[in-house]
C-alpha positions in Angstrom: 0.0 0.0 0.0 2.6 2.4 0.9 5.0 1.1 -2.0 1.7 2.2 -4.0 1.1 5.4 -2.6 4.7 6.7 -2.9 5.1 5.5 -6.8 1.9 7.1 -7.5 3.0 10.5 -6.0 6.1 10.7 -7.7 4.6 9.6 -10.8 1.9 12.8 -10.5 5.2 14.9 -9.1 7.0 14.0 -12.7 4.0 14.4 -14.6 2.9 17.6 -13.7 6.4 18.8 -14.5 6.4 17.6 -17.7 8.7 15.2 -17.5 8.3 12.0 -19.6 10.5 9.1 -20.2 9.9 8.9 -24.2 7.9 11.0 -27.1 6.2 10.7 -30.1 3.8 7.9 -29.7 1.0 6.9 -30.6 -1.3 8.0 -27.5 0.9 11.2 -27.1 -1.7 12.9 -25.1 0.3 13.5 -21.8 -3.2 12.6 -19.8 -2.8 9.0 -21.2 0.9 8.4 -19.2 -1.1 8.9 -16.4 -3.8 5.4 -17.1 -0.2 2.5 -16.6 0.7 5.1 -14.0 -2.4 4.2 -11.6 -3.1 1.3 -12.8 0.4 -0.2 -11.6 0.1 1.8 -8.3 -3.5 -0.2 -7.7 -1.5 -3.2 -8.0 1.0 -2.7 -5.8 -1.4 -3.7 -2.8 -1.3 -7.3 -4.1 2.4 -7.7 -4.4 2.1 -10.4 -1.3 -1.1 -11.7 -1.4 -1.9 -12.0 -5.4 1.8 -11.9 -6.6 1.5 -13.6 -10.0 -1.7 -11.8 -11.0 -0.1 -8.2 -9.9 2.9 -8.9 -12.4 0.3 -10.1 -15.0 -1.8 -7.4 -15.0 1.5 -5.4 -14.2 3.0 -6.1 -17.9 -0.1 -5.7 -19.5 -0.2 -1.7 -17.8 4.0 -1.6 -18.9 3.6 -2.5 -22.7 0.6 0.1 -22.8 2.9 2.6 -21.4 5.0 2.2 -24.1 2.4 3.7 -26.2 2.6 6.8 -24.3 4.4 9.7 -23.4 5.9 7.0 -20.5 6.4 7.5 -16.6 9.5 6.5 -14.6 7.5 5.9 -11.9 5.5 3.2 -13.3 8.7 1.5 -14.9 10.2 1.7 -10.8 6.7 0.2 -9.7 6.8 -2.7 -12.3 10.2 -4.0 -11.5 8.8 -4.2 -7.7 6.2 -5.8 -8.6 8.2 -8.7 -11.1 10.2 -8.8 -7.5 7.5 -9.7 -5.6 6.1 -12.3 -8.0 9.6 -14.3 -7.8 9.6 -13.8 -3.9 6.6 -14.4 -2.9 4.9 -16.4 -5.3 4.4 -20.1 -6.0 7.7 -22.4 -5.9 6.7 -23.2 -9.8 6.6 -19.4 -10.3 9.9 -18.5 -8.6 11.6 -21.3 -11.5 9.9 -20.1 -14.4 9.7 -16.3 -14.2 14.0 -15.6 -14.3 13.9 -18.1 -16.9 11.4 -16.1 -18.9 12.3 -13.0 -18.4 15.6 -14.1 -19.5 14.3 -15.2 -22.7 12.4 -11.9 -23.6 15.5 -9.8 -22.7 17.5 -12.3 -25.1 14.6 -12.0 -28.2 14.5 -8.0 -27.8 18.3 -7.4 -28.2 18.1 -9.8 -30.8 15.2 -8.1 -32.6 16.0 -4.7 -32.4 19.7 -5.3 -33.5 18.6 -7.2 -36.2 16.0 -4.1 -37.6 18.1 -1.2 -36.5 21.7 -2.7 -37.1 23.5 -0.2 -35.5 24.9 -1.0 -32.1 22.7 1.2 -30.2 20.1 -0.8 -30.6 21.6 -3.1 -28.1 20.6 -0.6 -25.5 16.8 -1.7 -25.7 18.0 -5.0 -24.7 20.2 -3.5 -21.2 17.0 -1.8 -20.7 14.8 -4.3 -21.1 17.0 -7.2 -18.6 17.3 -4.0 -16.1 13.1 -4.1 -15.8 12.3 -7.1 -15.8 15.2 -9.7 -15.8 17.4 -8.3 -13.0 14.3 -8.0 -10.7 13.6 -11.8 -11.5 17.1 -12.4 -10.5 17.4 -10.4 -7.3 14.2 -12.0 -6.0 15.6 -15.7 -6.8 18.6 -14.4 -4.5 16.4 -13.2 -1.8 13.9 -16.1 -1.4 17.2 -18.4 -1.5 18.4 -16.8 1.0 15.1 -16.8 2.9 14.4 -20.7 2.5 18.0 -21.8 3.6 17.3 -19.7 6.7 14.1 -20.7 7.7 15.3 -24.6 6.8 18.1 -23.6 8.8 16.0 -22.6 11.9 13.4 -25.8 11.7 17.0 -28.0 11.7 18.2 -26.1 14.9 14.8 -26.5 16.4 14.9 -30.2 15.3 18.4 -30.7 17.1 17.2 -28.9 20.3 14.2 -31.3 20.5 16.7 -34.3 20.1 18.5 -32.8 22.5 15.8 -32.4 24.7 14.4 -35.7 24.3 17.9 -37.1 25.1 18.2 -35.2 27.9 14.8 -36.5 29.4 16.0 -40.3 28.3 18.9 -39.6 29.7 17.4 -38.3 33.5 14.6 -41.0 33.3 17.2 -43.7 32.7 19.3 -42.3 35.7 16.4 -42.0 38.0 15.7 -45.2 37.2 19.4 -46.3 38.2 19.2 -44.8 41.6 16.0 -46.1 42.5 17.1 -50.0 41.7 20.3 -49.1 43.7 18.7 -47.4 46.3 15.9 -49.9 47.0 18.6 -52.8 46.7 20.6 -51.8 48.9 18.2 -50.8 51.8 15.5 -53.1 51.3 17.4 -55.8 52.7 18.4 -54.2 55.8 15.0 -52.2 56.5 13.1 -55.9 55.9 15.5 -57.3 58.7 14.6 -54.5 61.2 11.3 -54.7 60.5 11.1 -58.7 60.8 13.0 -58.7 63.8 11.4 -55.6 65.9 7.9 -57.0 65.5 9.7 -59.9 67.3 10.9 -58.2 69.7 7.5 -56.6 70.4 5.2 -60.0 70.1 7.2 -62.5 71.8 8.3 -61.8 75.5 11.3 -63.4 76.3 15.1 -61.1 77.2 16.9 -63.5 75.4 14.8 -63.1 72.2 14.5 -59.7 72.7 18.6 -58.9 73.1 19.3 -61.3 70.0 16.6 -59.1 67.6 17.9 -55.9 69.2 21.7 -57.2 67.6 20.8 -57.6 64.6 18.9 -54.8 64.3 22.1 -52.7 65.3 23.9 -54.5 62.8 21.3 -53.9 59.9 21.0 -50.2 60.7 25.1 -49.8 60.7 24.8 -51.3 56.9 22.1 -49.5 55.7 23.7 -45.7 56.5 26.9 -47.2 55.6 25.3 -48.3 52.2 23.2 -44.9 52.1 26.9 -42.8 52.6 27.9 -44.8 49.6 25.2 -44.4 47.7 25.4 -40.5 48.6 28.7 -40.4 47.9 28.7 -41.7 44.4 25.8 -38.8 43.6 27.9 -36.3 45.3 31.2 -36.7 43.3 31.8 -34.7 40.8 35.0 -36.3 39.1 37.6 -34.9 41.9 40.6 -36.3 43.0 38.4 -38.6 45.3 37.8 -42.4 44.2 34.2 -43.2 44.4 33.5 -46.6 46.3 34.2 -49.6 44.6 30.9 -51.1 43.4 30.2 -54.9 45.0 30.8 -57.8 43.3 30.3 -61.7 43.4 33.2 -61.8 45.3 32.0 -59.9 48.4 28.8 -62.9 48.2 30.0 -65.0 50.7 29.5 -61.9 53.3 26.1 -60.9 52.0 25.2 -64.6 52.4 26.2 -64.6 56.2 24.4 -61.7 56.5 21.4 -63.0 55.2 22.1 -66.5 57.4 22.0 -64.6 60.5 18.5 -62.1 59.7 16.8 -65.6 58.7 18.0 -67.3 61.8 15.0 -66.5 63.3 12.6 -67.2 60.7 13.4 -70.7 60.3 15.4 -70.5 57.0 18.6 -71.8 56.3 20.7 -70.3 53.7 23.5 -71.9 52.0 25.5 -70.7 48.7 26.4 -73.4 46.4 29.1 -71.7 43.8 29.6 -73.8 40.7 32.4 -71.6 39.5 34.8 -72.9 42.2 34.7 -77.1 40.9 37.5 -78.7 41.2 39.2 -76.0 43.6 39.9 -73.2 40.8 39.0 -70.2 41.3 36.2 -68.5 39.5 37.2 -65.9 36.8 35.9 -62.4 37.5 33.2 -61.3 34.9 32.4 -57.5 33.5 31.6 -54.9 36.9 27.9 -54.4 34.9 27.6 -58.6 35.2 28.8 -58.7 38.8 27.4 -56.0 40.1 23.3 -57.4 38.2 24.0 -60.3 40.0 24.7 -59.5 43.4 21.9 -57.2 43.3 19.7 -60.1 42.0 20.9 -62.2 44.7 20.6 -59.4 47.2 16.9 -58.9 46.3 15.6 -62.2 46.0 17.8 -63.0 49.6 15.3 -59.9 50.9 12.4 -61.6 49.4 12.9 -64.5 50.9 13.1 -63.2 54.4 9.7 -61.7 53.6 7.8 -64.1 52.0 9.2 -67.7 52.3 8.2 -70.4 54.2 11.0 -72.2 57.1 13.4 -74.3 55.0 16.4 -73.9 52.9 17.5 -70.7 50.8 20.1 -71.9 48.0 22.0 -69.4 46.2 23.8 -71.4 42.9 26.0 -69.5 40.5 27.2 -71.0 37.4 29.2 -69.9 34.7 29.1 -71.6 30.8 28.0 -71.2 27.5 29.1 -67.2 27.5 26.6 -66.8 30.0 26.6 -66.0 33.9 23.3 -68.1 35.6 22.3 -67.0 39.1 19.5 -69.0 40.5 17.9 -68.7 43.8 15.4 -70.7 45.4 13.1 -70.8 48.4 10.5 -72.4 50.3 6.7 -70.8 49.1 3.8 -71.1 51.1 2.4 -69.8 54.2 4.7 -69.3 57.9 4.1 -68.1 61.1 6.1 -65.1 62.7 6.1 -61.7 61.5 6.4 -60.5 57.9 7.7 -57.9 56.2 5.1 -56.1 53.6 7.0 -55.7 50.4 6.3 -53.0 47.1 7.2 -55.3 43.9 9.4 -53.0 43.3 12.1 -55.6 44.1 11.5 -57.9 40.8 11.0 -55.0 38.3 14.2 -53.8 39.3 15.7 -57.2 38.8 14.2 -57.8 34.9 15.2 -54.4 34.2 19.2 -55.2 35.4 18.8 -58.3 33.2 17.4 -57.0 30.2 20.0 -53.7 30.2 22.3 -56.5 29.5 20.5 -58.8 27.1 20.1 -61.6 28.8 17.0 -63.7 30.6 15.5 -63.8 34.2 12.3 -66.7 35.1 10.2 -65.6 38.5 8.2 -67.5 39.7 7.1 -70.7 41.6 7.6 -75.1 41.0 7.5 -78.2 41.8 10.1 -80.4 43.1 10.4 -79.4 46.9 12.0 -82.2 49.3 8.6 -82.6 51.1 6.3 -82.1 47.7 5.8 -78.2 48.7 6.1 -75.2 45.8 9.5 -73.8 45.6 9.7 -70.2 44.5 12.6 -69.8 42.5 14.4 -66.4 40.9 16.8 -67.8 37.9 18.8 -65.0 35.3 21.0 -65.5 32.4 23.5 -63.0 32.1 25.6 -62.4 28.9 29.4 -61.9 29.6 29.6 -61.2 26.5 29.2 -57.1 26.2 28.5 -57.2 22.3 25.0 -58.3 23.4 24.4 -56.0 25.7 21.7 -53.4 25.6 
């Protein structure tokens, strides 16, 4: 509108001074200049919105000029408005117009050099490529320019919601991390204070009492000591400090003492039967990832069992063969007396999630086969050594 506006008060401003860009023609009134003059301002409100039909109409007004005692201003007005069509018109439109214009600037120098032959007559060519070619051309430039940016800003905005996204995997996986860890390590202890103060409380006898009061002592001293560890390993930022040493299967044999003693009570016996050590040899140590899955796994289902299992024996078997790590625990299922420990199922999600970051397999659940005919409840897990499978 404005664009408009201004080209049609120059034009009036050049007009009314008598200054023309050609004479002698066929209209050679000086009111007729003034017809392609408005009708080209008129169409400079559509540059945006009608782009192709403004540069249509637009030549049609610039060829009738011709006929006339001419206007600058509508020549100036024209080649905006053949920039607007390549800018802001269709994709097809933005290909085709340089190419024509191109084409008619080529056929005029040709045709006027060939009627005239004089050199001279090479200027109506410059002239022409100056009004309509070289707008044609700055407006391919410009939209260029415009469509590398704005694919340039949907690619950044694509790689900040990748980034994003990762970042959110990345937190959700870690939370995930520290809640297994957390609930591993604590679960076991908090189930064997719980367990043993309701003993204390129900049955009245010093002895009882004293013996349950130990071992509670004893669990609360390993769960802070685990909780500093656990605290620690968040809190270290990649100083000089070494964080603490993950466990592994060879710190078992304590866990299983552990768990021997917080059973006691309960009537379950718990014995480790370590396949890795026939014949005497010592066991080879597996990845950290593979040691640390399985302790946890034995950890856990060792907690479970002082919840839920009936009086009788707790095995623990390892076994390693076939590229693969087995841990495989089995207790007594059914109903017992004495207190029990109420329990989130927390525990076996965060096993099958251990086992399946490293590819491998994990069967919960209960069977047959129990010394008297009773259910056994039994926790087995395949773990890959092999860290090519992992996930």
């Amino acid at each position: 509108m404005l664009i408009g506006a201004v080209g049609l008060a120059g034009g009036l401003l050049l007009w009314a001074a008598g200054l023309h860009t050609q004479g002698g023609r066929v209209f050679g009134s000086p009111w007729a200049a003034l017809v392609p003059l408005v009708v080209t301002a008129a169409l400079e409100p559509l540059r945006r919105t009608r782009p192709q039909t403004a540069v249509a109409v637009g030549t049609l007004a610039l060829v009738a000029d011709q006929f006339t005692t001419g206007s600058l201003a509508t020549i100036l007005m024209y080649t905006d408005l053949m920039y607007a069509a390549v800018v802001y018109g269709t994709p097809a439109a933005a290909r085709r117009i340089p190419v024509v214009t191109f084409l008619v600037t080529v056929a005029v120098t040709l045709g006027f050099f060939a009627r005239f032959r004089r050199p001279e007559a090479l200027l109506f060519g410059v002239v022409t490529g100056l009004v309509t070619f070289g707008p044609a051309l700055t407006g391919v430039s410009v939209r260029n320019h415009r469509e590398a940016a704005q694919a340039a800003r949907l690619r950044a905005e694509q790689t900040a919601l990748l980034a994003e996204m990762d970042r959110v995997q990345a937190v959700t996986a870690e939370r995930s991390r520290m809640a297994r860890e957390l609930h591993d390590m604590v679960a076991n202890h908090l189930s064997a204070i719980a367990i043993h103060s309701t003993a204390a409380l129900s049955i009245d006898d010093p002895a009882t009492s004293r013996d349950a009061l130990g071992v509670i002592r004893h669990n609360s001293v390993e769960g802070l000591a685990e909780m500093r560890r656990l605290i620690g390993l968040l809190r270290d930022s990649g100083g000089d400090e070494e964080p603490s040493a993950a466990p592994t299967l060879a710190s078992l044999d304590a866990l299983v003492d552990q768990a021997r003693a917080n059973a006691a009570s309960s009537g379950l016996t718990v014995t480790l039967d370590d396949a890795r050590t026939a014949a005497g040899r010592l066991p080879a140590p597996a990845p950290a990832p593979v040691e640390l899955a399985a302790y946890r796994i034995v950890q856990e289902s060792l907690t479970n069992a002082l919840k839920h299992a009936a009086p009788g024996p707790v095995t623990v078997r390892l076994d390693h063969g076939g590229g693969s790590l087995t841990v495989e625990v089995s207790s007594v299922l059914g109903a017992r007396p004495g207190p029990r420990a109420p329990g989130s199922g927390a525990g076996l999600v965060g096993m099958a999630e251990r086992v399946a970051l490293l590819g491998g397999t994990i069967d919960t659940g209960p069977v047959g086969g129990g010394p008297d005919g009773e259910e056994i409840w039994r926790v087995r897990a395949e773990l890959p050594v092999d860290e090519g499978t992992w996930g």
